[in-house]
N, C-alpha and C positions, 0 to 999 in steps of 0.2 A: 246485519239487517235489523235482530231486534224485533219482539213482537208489544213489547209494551212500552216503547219508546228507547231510546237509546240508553236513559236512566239504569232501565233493567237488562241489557242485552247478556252483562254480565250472569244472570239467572239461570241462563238456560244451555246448560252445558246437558243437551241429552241423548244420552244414551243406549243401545240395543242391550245392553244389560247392565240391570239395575244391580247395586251391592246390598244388604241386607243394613242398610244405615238409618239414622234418622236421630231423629230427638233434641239435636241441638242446632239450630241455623246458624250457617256462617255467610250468607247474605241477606238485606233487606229487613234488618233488624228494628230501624226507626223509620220517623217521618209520619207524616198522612197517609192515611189511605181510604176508599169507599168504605163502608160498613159491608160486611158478608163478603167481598171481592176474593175467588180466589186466584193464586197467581201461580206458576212453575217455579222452581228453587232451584239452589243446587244446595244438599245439605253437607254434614259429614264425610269427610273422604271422597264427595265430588258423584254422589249420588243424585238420581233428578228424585226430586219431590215436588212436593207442594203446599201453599202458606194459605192461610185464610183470613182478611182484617178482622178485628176484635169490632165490636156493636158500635162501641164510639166512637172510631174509625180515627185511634191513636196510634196503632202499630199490626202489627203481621204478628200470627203464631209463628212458633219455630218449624220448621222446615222439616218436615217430615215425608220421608222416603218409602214408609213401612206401610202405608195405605193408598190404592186407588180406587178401592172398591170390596169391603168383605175382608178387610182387617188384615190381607195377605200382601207379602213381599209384593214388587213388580217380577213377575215371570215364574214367580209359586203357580204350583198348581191347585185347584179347589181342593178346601180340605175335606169337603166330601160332594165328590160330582154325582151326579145321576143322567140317568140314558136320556133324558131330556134336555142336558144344561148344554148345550153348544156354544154356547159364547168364552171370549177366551178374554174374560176381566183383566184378569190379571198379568196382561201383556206387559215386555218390557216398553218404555215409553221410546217412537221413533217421532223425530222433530222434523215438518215435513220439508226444512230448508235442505235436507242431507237425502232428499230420495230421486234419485234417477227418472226424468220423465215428469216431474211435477211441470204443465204446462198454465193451470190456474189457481193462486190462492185469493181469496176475498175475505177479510178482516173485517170486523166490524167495527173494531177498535180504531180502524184508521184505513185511511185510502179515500173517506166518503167526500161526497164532493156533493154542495149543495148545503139547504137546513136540513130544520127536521120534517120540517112539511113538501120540502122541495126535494130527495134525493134525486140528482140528476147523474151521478156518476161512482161507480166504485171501483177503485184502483187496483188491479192486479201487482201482489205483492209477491209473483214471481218472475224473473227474467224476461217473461216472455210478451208482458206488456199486451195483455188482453185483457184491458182494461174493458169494465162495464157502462155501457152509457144509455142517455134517456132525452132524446132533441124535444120530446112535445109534453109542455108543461102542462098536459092533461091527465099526463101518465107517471108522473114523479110519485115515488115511494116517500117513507117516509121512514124516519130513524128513530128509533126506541132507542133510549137512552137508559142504563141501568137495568137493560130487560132482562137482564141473566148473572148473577152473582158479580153484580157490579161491573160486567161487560154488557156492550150494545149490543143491538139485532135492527136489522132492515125487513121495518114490515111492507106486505108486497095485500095490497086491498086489489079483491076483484077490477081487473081492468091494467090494473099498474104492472108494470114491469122493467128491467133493463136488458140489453142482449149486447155480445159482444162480437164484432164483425169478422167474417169467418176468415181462417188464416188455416196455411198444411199444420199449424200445433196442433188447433182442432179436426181434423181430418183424420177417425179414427182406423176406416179403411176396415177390414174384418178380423183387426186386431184387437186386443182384450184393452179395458180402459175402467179406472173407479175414476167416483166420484166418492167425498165423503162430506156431510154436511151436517149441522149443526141446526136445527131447526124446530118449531113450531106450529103442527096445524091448530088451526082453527077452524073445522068445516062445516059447511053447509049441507044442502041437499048433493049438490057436485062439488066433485074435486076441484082444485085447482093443480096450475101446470106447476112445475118447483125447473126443469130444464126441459127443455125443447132443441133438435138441431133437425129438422126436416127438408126436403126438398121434393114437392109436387109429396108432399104426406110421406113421403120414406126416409127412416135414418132414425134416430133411438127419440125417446122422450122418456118423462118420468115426472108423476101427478102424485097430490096428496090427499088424503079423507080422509076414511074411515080406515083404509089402506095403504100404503104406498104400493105404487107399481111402477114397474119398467118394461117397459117396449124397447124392443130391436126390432127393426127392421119390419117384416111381413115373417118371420120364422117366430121368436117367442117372443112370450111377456110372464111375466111371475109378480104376485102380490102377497103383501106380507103386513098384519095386522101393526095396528098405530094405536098410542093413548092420546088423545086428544088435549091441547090447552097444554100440554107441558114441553119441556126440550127434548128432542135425541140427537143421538148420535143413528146417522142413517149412510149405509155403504149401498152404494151397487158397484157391482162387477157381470163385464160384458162377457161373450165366449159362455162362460159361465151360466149368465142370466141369473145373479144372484142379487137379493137386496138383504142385508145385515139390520136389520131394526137392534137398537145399544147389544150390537156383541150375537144375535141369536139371527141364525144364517135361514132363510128359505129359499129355494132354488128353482129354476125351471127346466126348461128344455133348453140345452149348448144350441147357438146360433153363430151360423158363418156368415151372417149378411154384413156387407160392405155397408156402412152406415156413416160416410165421410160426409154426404150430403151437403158436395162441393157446390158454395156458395151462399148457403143456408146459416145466416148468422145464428147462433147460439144464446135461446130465447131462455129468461130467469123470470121465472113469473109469467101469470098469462097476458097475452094481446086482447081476451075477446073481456070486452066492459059491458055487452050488453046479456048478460045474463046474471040474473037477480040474487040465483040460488047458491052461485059459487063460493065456496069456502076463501078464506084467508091464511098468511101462512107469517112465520118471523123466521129469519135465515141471520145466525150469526156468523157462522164459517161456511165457506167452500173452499173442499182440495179439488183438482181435477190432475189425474196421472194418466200419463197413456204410458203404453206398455206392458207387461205381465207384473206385477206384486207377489210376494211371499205372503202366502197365509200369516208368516210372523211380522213382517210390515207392517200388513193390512190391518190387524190387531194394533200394531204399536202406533198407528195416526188413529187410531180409537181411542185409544188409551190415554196418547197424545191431548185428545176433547177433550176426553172425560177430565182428567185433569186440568186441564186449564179452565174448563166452564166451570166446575164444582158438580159434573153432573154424575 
């Protein structure tokens, strides 16, 4: 399948557990590439890493295995944690082609359908063909080009949005389900929406500010502090009611509510355009998994980000 073209498909040989390699790349040595871009590897001995282009954008570092975050292996543990440090950096990297139940991915890199002033569609780069789309060209996103270490982002400006028309994939029912996304606020006085699947106002949503938060249902909701104008990596998990801001987990109250909100297309960005104060937002990935995840999964399509944006 390939995430940065068929060119690179060879790259991405990744793995639940990393080997302690690095230092010399045995793919992706030549050619062009963007300035700052970084990309996934595979180095030494078939290790996943990761490469960065050089400023003049003549070639790729060598492929290095031994950092995704804080200098440590993948699947080290912190060399010195604290009763505060919850996030689990240093996960092995999981590639989200290989995980059970992936029913949505969204690429910024590719799938977009439309210009940059026009996005009218983004392609679901999972089997399951829940493609994202936008019929009124009043509501068209637009696409950032270079907005993240030489990968795109699809900005979504108060008013714009795409949704994707409901199917039993998205039908979560009062089963557990992430999302994990790559994204951007920019806010206002109000949040804006980042996903919506409602019907007559029930079934989960999840908005961005000063905050993110996530709603289930009419049982919980939990929010969890945001840095504004820069990228994260942002998880929810449902049952759970947790949102992950890059690795650092907040949680609320476990909900059982049935949140399939059969019929209720699945809203990316907000519908409502007439409200002034609303913030903006840039989305370069979206996973959507239904099913229960391993805490080491869950980590490892983080980690998965982290690495490929450079974040």
């Amino acid at each position: 399948m390939g995430l940065w073209g068929s060119a690179l498909t060879a790259l991405l040989v990744l793995t639940a557990a990393a080997a302690a390699c690095g230092g010399v790349s045995v793919t992706n040595d030549a050619g062009t590439c963007t300035p700052n871009q970084s990309i996934a590897c595979t180095g030494a001995g078939g290790c996943a890493g990761g490469q960065v282009c050089n400023a003049s954008g003549t070639a790729f570092s060598d492929c290095d295995c031994g950092n995704l975050e804080g200098g440590l292996a993948d699947g080290a543990p912190d060399a010195a944690p604290d009763a505060s440090d919850t996030s689990t950096e240093d996960a092995a990297v999981v590639n989200p082609a290989s995980v059970s139940g992936l029913v949505l991915w969204l690429d910024s890199d590719k799938g977009i359908i439309g210009g940059t002033y026009e996005v009218s569609g983004w392609t679901d780069q999972s089997s399951n063909h829940n493609d994202a789309t936008q019929t009124d060209g009043s509501r068209y996103c637009y696409l950032h080009a270079n907005a993240i270490n030489g990968h795109s982002s699809v900005k979504f400006p108060p008013g714009d949005f795409l949704y994707v028309p409901d199917n039993a994939s998205l039908q979560f029912g009062t089963g557990n389900f992430t999302t994990i996304t790559v994204l951007e606020p920019i806010p206002n006085i109000d949040p804006i929406l980042v996903f919506a699947k409602l019907q007559n106002g029930v079934g989960w949503e999840s908005q961005v500010g000063d905050n993110y938060e996530f709603y289930l249902g009419t049982d919980s909701d939990v929010m969890a502090p945001i840095t504004a104008s820069k990228f994260h990596v942002v998880t929810t998990r449902a049952t759970a009611t947790e949102v992950r801001v890059d690795g650092v987990s907040t949680t609320g109250s476990a909900s059982s509510y049935d949140v399939s909100a059969v019929g209720a297309h699945l809203m990316i960005g907000s519908g409502n355009g007439t409200d002034p104060n609303m913030g903006t937002m840039e989305i370069a990935e979206v996973l959507m998994i239904s099913g229960i995840l391993s805490n080491a999964d869950v980590a490892g399509l983080e980690a998965y980000e982290r690495l490929k944006f450079g974040l």
